[in-house]
FITI-29272 format. One line per field, with one value per atom (N, C-alpha, C, O, CB): x, y, z; atom name. Coordinates in steps of 0.05 Angstrom, whole numbers, plus 5000, padded with zeros to 4 digits. Glycine has a CB too. Layout:
% residues N
X: (X ...) $
Y: (Y ...) $
Z: (Z ...) $
at: (CA ...) $
% end
This chain:
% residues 133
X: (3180 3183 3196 3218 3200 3183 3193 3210 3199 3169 3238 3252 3232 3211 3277 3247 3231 3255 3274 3237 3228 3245 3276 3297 3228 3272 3297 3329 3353 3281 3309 3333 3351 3376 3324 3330 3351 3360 3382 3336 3343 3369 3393 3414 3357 3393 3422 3441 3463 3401 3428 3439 3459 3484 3422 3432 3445 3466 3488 3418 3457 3480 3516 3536 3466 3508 3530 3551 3576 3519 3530 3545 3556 3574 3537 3535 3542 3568 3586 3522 3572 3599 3625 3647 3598 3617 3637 3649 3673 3622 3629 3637 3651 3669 3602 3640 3647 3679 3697 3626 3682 3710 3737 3756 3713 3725 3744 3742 3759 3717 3727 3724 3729 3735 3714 3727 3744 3776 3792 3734 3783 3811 3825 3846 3816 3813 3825 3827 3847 3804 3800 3800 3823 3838 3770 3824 3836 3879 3899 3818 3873 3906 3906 3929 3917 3895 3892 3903 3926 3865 3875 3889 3906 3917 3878 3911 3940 3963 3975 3950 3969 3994 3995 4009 3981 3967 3968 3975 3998 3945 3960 3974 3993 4003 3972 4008 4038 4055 4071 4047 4050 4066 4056 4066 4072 4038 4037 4016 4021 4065 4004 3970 3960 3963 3950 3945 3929 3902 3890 3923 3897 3880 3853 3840 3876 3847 3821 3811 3790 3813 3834 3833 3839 3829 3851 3854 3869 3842 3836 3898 3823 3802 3785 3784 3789 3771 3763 3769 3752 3774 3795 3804 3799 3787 3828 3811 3801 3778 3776 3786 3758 3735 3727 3718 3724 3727 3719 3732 3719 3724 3760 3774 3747 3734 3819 3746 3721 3690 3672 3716 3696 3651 3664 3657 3641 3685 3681 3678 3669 3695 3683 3676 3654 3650 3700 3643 3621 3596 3578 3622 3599 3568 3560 3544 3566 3571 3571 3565 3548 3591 3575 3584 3568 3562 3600 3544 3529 3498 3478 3538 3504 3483 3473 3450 3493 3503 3498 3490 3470 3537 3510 3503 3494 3481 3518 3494 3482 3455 3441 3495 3444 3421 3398 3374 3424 3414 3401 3369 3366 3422 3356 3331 3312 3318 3321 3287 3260 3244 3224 3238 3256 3249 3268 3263 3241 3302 3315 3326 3319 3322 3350 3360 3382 3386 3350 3411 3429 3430 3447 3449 3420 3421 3427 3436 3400 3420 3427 3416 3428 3424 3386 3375 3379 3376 3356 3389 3402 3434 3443 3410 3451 3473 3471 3485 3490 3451 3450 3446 3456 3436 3429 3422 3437 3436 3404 3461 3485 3499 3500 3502 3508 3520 3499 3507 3530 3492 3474 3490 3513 3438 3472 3486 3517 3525 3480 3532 3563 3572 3585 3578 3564 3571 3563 3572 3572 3543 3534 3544 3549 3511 3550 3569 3601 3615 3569 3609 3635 3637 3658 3646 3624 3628 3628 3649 3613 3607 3615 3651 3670 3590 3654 3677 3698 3712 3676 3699 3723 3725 3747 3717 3703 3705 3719 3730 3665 3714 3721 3750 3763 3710 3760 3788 3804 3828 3791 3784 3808 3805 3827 3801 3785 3785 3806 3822 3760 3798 3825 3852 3865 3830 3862 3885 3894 3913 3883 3878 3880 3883 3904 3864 3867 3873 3892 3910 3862 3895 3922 3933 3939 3921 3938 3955 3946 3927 3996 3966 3962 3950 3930 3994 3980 3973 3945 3932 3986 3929 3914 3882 3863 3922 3897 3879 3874 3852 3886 3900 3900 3876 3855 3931 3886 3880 3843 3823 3904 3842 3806 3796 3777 3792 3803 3786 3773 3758 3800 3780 3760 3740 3719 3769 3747 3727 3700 3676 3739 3714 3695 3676 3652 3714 3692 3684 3662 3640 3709 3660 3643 3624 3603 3654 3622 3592 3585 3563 3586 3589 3581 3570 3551 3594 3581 3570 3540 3520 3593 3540 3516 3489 3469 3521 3498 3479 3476 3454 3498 3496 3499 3480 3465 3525 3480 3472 3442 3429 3479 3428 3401 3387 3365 3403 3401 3397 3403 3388 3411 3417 3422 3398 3389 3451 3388 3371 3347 3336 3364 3340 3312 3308 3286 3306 3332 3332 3350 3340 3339 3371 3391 3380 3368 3423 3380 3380 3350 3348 3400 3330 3298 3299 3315 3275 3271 3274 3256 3251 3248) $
Y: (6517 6517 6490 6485 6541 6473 6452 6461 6475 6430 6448 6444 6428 6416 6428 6433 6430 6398 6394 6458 6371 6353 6358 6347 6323 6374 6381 6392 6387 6417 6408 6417 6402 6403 6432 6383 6369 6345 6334 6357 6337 6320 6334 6325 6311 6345 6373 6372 6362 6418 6383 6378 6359 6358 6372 6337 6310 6304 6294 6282 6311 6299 6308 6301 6311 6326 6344 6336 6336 6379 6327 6321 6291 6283 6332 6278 6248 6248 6233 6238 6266 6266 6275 6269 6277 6294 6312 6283 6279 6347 6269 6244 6220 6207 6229 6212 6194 6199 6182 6180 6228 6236 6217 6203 6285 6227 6231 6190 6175 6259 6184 6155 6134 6111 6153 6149 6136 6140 6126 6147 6164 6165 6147 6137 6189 6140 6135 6103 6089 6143 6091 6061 6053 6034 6049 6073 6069 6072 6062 6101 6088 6084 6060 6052 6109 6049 6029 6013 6005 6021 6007 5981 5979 5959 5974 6005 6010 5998 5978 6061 6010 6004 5965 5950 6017 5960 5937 5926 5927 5930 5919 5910 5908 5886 5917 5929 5937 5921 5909 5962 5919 5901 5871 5857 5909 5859 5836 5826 5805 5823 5832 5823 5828 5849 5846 5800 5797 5820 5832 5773 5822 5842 5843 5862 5835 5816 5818 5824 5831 5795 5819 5827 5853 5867 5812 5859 5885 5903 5921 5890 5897 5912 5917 5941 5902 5895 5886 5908 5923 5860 5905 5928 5955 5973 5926 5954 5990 6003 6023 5984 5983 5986 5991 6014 5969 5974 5974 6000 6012 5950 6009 6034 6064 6079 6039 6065 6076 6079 6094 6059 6064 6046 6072 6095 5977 6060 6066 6104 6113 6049 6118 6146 6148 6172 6163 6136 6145 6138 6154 6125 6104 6107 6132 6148 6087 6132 6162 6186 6197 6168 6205 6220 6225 6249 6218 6204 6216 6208 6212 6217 6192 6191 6218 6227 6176 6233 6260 6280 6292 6273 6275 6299 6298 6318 6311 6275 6282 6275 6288 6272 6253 6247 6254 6250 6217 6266 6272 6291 6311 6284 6283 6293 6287 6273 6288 6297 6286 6264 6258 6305 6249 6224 6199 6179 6230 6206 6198 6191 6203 6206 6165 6164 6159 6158 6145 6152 6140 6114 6119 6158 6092 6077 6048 6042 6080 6025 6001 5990 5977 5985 5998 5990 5996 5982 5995 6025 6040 6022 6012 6086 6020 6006 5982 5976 6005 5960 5941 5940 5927 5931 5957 5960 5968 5961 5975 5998 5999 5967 5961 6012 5950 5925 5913 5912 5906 5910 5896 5906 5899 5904 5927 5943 5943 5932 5966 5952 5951 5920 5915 5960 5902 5880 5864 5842 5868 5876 5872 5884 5875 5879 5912 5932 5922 5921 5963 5913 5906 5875 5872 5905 5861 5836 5842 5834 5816 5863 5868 5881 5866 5890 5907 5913 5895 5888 5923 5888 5860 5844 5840 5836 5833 5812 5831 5819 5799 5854 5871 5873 5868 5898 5882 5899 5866 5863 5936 5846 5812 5810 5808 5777 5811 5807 5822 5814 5814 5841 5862 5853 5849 5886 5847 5837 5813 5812 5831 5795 5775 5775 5764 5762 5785 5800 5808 5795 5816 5839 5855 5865 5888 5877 5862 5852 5883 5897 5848 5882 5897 5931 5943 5897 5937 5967 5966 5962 5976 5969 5964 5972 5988 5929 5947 5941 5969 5979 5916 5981 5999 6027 6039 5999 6028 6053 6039 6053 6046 6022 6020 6022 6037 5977 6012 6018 6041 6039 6014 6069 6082 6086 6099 6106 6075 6082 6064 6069 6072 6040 6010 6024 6022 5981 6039 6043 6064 6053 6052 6085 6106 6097 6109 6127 6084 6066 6057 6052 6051 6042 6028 6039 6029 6015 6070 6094 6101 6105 6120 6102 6111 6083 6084 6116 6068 6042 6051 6045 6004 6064 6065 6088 6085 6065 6114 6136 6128 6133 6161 6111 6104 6094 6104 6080 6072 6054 6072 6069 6030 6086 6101 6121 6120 6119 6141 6165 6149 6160 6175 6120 6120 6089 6081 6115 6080 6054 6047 6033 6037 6054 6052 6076 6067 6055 6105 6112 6121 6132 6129 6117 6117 6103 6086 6103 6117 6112 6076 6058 6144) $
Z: (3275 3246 3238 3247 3237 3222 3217 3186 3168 3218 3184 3161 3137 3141 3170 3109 3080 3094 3110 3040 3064 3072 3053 3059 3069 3030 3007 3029 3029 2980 3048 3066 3083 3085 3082 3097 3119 3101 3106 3151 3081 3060 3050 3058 3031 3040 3035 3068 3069 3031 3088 3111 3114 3114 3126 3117 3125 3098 3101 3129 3077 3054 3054 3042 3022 3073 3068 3096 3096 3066 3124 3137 3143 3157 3151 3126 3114 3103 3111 3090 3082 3069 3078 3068 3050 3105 3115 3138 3143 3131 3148 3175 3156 3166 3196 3127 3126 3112 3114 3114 3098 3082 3109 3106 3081 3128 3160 3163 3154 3198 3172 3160 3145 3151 3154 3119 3095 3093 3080 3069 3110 3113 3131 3124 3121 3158 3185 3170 3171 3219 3154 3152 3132 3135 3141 3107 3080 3091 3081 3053 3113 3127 3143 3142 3149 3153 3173 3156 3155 3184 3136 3110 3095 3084 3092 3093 3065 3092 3086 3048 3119 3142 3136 3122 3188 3158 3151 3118 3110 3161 3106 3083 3079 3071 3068 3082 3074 3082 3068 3082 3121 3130 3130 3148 3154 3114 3105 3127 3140 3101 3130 3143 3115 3102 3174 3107 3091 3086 3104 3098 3055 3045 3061 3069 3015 3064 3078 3113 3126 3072 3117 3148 3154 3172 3166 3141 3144 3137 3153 3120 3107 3107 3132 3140 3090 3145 3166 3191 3201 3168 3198 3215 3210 3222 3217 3192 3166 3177 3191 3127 3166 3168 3193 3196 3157 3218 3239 3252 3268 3251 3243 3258 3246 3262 3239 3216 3208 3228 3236 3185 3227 3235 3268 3268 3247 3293 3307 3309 3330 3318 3292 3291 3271 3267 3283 3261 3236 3253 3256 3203 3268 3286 3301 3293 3308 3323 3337 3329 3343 3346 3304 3291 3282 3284 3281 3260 3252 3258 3245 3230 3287 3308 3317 3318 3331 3325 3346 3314 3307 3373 3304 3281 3261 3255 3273 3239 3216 3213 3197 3198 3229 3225 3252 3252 3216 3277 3295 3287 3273 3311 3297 3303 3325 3345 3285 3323 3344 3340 3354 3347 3313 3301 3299 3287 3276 3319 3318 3338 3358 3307 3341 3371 3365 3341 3392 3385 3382 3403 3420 3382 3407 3425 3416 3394 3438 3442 3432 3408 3392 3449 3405 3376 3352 3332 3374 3354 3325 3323 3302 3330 3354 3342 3331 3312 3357 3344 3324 3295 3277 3332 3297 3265 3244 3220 3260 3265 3254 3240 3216 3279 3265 3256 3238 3215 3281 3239 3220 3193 3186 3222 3180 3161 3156 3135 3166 3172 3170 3163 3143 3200 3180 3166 3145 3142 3178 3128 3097 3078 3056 3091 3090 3073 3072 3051 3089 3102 3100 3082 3070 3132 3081 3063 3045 3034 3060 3022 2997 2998 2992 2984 3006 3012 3012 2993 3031 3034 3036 3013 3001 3059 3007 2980 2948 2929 2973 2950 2928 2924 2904 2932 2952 2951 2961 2965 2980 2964 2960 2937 2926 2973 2921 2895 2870 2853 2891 2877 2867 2864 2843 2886 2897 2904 2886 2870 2931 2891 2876 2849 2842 2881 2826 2802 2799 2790 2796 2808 2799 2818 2811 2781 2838 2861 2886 2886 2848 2900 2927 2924 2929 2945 2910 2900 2897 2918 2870 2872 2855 2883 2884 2838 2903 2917 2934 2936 2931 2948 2955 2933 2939 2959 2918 2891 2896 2894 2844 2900 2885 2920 2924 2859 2938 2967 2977 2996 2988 2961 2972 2950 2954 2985 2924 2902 2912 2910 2868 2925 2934 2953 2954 2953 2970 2995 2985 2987 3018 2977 2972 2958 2964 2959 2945 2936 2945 2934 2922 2974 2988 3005 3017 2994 3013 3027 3014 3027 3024 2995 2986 2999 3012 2948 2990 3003 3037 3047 2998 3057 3079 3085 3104 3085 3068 3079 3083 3104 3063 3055 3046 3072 3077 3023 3091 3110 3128 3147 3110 3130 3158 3166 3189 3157 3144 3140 3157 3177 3104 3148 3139 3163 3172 3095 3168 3182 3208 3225 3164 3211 3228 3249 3268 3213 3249 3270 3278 3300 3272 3263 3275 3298 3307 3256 3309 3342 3328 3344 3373) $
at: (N CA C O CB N CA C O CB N CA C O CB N CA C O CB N CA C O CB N CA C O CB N CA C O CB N CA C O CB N CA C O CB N CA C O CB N CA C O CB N CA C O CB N CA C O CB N CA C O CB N CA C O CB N CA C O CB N CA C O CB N CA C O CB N CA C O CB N CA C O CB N CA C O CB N CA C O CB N CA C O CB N CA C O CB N CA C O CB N CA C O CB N CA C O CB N CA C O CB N CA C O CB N CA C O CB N CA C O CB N CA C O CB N CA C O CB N CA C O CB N CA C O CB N CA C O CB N CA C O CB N CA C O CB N CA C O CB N CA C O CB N CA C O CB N CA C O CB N CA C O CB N CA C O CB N CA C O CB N CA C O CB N CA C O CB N CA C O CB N CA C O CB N CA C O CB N CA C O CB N CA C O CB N CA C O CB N CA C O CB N CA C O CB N CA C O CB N CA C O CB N CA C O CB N CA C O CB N CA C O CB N CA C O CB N CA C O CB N CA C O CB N CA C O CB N CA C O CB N CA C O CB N CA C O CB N CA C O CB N CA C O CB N CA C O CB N CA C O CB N CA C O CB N CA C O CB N CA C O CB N CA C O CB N CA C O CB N CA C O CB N CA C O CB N CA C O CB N CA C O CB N CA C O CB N CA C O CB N CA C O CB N CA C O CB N CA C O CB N CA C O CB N CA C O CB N CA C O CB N CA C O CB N CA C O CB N CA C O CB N CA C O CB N CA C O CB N CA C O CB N CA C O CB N CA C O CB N CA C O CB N CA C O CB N CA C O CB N CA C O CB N CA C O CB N CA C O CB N CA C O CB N CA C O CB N CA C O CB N CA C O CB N CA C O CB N CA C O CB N CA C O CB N CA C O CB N CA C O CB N CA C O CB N CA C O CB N CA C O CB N CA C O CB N CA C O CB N CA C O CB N CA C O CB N CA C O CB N CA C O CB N CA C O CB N CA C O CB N CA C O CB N CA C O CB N CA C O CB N CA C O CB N CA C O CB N CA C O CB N CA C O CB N CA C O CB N CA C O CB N CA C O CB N CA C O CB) $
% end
């Protein structure tokens, strides 16, 4: 019995959001610690991010997007990086930008608003590009 495609989008949407919630937490503490102690906005993102990326590739290799049309290997992770580091430049450039404007806080308060839109560009690329065989 093959799944409706309405279903495993719902699926996947749900476990897209459930990997990246966990994600957006681990990176958005990373950067708020750093920051705090005075590693610059942009690196500190950088790290964030990368502490993120390393549970979200995996995660929703095995689970959200797994299928018989799907893999988790060296080609999906490239493509992962690929992606992550297009996503992470907008990101980074946002929450420096911020900083720079209206200072650190600020920067803190808008990174996961940054970040979750940026997710949506991620899930798009991931469904349909990143983890196809």
């Amino acid at each position: 019995m093959r799944r409706s495609p309405r279903r495993t989008l719902a699926r996947q949407g749900g476990s897209y959001i459930a990997v990246g919630a966990v994600q957006l937490l681990v990176d958005w503490a990373v950067f708020v610690a750093l920051s705090a102690s005075g590693v610059l906005v942009e690196p500190a993102n950088i790290v964030g991010r990368i502490s993120g990326a390393a549970i979200g590739f995996w995660a929703n290799g095995r689970f959200t997007f797994a299928g018989e049309d799907t893999a988790l290997g060296r080609r999906q992770f490239v493509r992962f990086v690929m992606m992550w580091l297009a996503t992470t430049a907008i990101s980074t450039w946002a929450v420096g930008h911020i900083d720079d404007t209206v200072g650190l806080r600020w920067a803190w308060l808008a990174k996961p608003a940054i970040d979750i839109a940026v997710s949506a560009i991620g899930f798009v690329l991931s469904r349909h590009w990143v983890y196809r065989r």
